[in-house]
C-alpha positions in Angstrom: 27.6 1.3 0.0 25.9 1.2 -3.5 22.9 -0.6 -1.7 22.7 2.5 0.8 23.1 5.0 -2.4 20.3 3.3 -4.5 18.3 3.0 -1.2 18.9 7.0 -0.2 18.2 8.0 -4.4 14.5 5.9 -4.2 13.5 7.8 -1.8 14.7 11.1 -2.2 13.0 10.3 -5.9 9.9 9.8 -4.1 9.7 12.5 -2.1 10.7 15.3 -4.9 8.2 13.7 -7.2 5.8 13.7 -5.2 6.0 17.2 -3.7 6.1 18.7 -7.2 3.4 16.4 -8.7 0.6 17.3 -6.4 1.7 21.2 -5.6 -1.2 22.4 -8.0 -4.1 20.5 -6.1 -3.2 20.9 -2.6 -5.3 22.9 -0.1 -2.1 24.1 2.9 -3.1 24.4 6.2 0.1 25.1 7.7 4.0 23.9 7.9 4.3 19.8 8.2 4.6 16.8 5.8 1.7 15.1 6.4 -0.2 14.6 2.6 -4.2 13.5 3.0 -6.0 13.1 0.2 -10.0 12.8 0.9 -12.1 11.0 -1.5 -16.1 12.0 -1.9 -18.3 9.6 -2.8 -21.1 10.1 0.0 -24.7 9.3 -2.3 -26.8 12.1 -2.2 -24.2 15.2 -1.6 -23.0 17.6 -3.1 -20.0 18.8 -2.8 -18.5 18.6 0.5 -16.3 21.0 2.9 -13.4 19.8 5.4 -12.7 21.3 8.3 -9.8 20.4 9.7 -8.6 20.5 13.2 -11.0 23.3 13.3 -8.8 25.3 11.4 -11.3 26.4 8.8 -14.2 28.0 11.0 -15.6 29.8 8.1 -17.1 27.1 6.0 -18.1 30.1 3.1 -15.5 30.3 0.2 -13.7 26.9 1.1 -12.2 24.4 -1.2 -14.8 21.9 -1.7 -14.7 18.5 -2.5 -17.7 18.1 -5.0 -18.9 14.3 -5.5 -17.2 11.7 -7.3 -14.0 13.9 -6.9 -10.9 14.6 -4.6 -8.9 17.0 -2.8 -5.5 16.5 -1.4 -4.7 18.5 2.0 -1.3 19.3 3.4 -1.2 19.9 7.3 1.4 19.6 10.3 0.8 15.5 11.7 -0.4 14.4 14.5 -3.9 13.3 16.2 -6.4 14.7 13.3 -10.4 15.7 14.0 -12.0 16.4 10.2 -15.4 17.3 10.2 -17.5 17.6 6.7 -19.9 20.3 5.9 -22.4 19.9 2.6 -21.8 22.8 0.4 -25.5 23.6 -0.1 -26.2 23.5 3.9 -23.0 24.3 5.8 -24.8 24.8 9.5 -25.0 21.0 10.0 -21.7 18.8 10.1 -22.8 15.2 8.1 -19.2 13.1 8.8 -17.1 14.3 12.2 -14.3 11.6 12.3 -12.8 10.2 15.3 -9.2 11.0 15.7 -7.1 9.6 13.4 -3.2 9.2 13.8 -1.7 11.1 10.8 2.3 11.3 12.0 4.5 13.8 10.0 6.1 12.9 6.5 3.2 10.2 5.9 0.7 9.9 2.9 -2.6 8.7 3.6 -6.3 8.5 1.9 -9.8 9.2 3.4 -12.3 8.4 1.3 -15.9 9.1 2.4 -18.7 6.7 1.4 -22.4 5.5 2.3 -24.9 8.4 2.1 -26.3 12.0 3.8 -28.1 9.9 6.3 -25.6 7.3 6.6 -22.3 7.9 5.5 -19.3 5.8 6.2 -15.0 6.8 6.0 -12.3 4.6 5.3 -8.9 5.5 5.8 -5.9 3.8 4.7 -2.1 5.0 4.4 -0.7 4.9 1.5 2.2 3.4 0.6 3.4 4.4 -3.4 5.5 2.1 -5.5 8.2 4.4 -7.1 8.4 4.2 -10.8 10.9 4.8 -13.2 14.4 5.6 -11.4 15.5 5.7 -15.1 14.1 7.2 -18.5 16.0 4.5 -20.0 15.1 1.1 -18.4 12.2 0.4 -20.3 11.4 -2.5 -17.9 10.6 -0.2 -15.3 7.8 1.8 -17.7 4.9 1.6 -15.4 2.4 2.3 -13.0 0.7 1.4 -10.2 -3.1 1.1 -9.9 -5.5 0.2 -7.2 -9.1 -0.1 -6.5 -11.6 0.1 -4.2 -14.9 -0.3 -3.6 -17.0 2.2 -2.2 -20.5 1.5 -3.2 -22.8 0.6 -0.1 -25.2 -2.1 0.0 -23.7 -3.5 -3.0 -22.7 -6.9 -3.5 -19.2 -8.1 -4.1 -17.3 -7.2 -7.2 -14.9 -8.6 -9.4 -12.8 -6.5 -11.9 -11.0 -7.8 -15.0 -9.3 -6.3 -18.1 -12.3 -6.2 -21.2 -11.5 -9.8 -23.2 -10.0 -11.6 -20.2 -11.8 -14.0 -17.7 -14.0 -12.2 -15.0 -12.2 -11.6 -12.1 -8.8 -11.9 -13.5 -7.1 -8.9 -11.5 -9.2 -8.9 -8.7 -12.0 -11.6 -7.6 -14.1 -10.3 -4.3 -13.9 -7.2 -3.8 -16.3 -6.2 -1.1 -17.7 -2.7 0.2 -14.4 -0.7 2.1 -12.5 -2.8 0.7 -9.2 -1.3 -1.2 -6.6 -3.8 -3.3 -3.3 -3.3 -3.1 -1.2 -1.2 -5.5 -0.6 -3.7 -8.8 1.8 -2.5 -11.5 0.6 -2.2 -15.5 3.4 -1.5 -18.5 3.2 1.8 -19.6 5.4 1.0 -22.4 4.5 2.0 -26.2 2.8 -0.8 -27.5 0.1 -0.3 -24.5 -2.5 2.7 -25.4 -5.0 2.0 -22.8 -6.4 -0.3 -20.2 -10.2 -1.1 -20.1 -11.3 -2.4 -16.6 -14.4 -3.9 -16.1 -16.6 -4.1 -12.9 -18.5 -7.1 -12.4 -21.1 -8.6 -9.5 -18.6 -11.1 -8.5 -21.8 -13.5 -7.6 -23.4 -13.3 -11.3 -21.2 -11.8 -13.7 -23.2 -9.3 -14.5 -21.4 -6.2 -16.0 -21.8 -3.0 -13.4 -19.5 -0.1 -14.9 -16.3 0.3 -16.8 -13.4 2.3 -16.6 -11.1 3.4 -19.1 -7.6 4.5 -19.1 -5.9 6.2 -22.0 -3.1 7.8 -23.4 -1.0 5.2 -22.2 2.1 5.5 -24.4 1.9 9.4 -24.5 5.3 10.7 -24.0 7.8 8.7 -25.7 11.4 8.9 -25.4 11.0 9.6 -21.9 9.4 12.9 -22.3 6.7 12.3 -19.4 5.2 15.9 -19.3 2.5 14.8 -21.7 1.6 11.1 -19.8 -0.8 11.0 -16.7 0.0 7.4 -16.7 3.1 6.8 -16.8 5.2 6.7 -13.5 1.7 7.3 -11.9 0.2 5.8 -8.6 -3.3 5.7 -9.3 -7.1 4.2 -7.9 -9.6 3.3 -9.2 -13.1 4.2 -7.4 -16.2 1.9 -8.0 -19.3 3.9 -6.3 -22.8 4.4 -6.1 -26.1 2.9 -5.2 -26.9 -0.1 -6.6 -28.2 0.1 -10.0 -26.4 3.6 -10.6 -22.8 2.3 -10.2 -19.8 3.9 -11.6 -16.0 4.7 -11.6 -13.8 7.7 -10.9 -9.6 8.1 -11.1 -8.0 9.8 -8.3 -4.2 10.6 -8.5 -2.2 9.5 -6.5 1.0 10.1 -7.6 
């Protein structure tokens, strides 16, 4: 019985912190469960517009999705058609997915790659570690973060924390390809954590990312941490030779 309690209080956790975490950045397209949050980082656009199950006709005054940035939609599941618009030339779709199985009460990402001429989708679903069941077990002070690589034609990375051996949290990392979630202390002695991207081949530093303000919020007072109790990835994207890094939340 206190298996089945713990078991029913993780995820009823879940689902109310995620529901109020990501009310402020969700575009609503009608009742349903199902959470999509699309990634941009197609070269060469600008910022793009989804279309939904062809609920959103009228591409002018849309949410967009400008490059190097993220939108999280909220629809009713099922078998899902999105087609992607360029804000600065909405006649032409440039990405028309297949149909994609998005069932009710699931969380999944889209994130859009390659370029205008040639761009590329991945989709994964998502599953989020859940963090922090209690203020008070400072063991459980953490979060979860993830990467992926979403640069085309480049050749594999490796990532590693700056002043630890290349490759030490992740060693190939290859184009569409997304890690896993791994968990990082959030506790007070950690202010931030310094990734850097490598070309797995040569070593050769390609971009950094940086995050901070890891022990905002002491004393359990989380309201002023984007860290802590966090799901979060990590986006490695451009051409090569213009590389760089983005943060979506998760949550």
């Amino acid at each position: 019985m206190r298996l089945q309690q713990k078991l029913l209080f993780t995820v009823a956790s879940l689902l109310i912190f995620f529901t109020i975490s990501c009310t402020k950045q969700t575009v609503p397209l009608g009742p349903g469960l199902t959470t999509l949050t699309i990634v941009n980082a197609v070269s060469g656009s600008s910022s793009l517009i989804a279309n939904v199950n062809g609920q959103l006709p009228n591409y002018i005054n849309q949410p967009s999705i400008g490059y190097a940035s993220y939108l999280l939609y909220d629809f009713s599941g099922g078998n899902t058609t999105i087609s992607f618009r360029d804000k600065t030339d909405t006649t032409t779709a440039i990405i028309t997915t297949g149909s994609m199985s998005l069932p009710n009460y699931s969380i999944h990402s889209l994130f859009l790659s390659g370029t205008l001429s040639a761009p590329d989708t991945l989709l994964v679903t998502d599953i989020l570690p859940v963090h922090g069941l209690s203020v008070h077990d400072v063991s459980d002070s953490t979060a979860g973060i993830r990467f992926v690589n979403l640069s085309p034609g480049s050749a594999p990375i490796s990532i590693n924390l700056q002043g630890s051996p290349n490759g030490s949290e992740v060693s190939d990392l290859t184009y569409k390809r997304i890690t896993d979630f791994i968990n990082y202390s959030t506790t007070s002695d950690v202010s931030s954590y310094i990734f850097e991207f490598r070309d797995a081949g040569t070593g050769n530093l390609l971009s950094t990312y940086t995050i901070d303000g890891v022990n905002n919020g002491t004393n359990g007072n989380t309201s002023k941490n984007n860290v802590r109790f966090r799901n979060l990835t990590i986006v490695f994207y451009g051409l090569p030779g213009t590389e760089s890094t983005f943060l979506v939340n998760n949550y």
